[in-house]
Every structure is written in structure tokens, then in C-alpha cells.
C-alpha positions in Angstrom: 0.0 0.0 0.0 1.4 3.3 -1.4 1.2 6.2 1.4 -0.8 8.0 -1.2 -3.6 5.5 -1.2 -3.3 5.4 2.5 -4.1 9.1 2.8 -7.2 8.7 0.8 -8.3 5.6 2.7 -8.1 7.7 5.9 -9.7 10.6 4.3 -12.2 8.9 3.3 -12.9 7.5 6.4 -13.2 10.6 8.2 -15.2 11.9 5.7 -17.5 9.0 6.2 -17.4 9.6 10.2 -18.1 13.1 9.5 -20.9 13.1 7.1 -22.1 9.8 7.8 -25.2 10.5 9.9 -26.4 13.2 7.9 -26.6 11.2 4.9 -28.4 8.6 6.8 -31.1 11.0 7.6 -31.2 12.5 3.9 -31.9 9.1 2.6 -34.6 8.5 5.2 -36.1 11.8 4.1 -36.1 10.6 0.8 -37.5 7.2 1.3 -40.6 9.3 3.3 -40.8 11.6 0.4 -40.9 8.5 -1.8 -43.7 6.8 0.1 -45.6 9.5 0.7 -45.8 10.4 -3.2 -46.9 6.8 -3.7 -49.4 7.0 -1.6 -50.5 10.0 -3.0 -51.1 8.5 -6.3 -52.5 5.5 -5.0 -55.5 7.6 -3.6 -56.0 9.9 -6.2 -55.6 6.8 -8.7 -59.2 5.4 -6.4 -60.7 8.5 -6.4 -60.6 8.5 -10.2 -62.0 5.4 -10.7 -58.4 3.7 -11.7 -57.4 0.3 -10.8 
């Protein structure tokens, strides 16, 4: 292992200890946003007399 590559391993490490919680929650917003839209078409797909 070249100390080059070892640098980037620890940066990206820290990066992923730094940022890793907040991209946790952005992908849970996402998968809420996602369901939520789903749902939304699901009713208005009933109210519409779809399948």
C-alpha cells in the first residue's frame, strides 16, 4: 500500500465519520418523500375510478 492511497483511505474514512449521519437521515427523508408520493397517487388513482 502506497502512502498515497493510504491518505485517501483515511480521508475517506473521516469523511464518512463526518458526514455519515447526515446522509443517513437525507436518505430517510427521501424514502418518506418517496412513500408519501406513492401514496398519493395511490388515492388519487381510487378516487378517479383507476385500478
Amino acid at each position: 500500500m502506497t502512502t498515497q492511497l493510504a491518505g485517501d483511505l483515511i480521508i475517506l474514512i473521516l469523511v464518512a465519520r463526518v458526514f455519515g449521519a447526515d446522509a443517513i437521515a437525507l436518505l430517510r427523508r427521501l424514502a418518506a418523500a418517496g412513500v408519501r408520493a406513492g401514496v398519493s397517487e395511490m388515492t388519487r388513482n381510487e378516487r378517479e375510478g383507476g385500478r
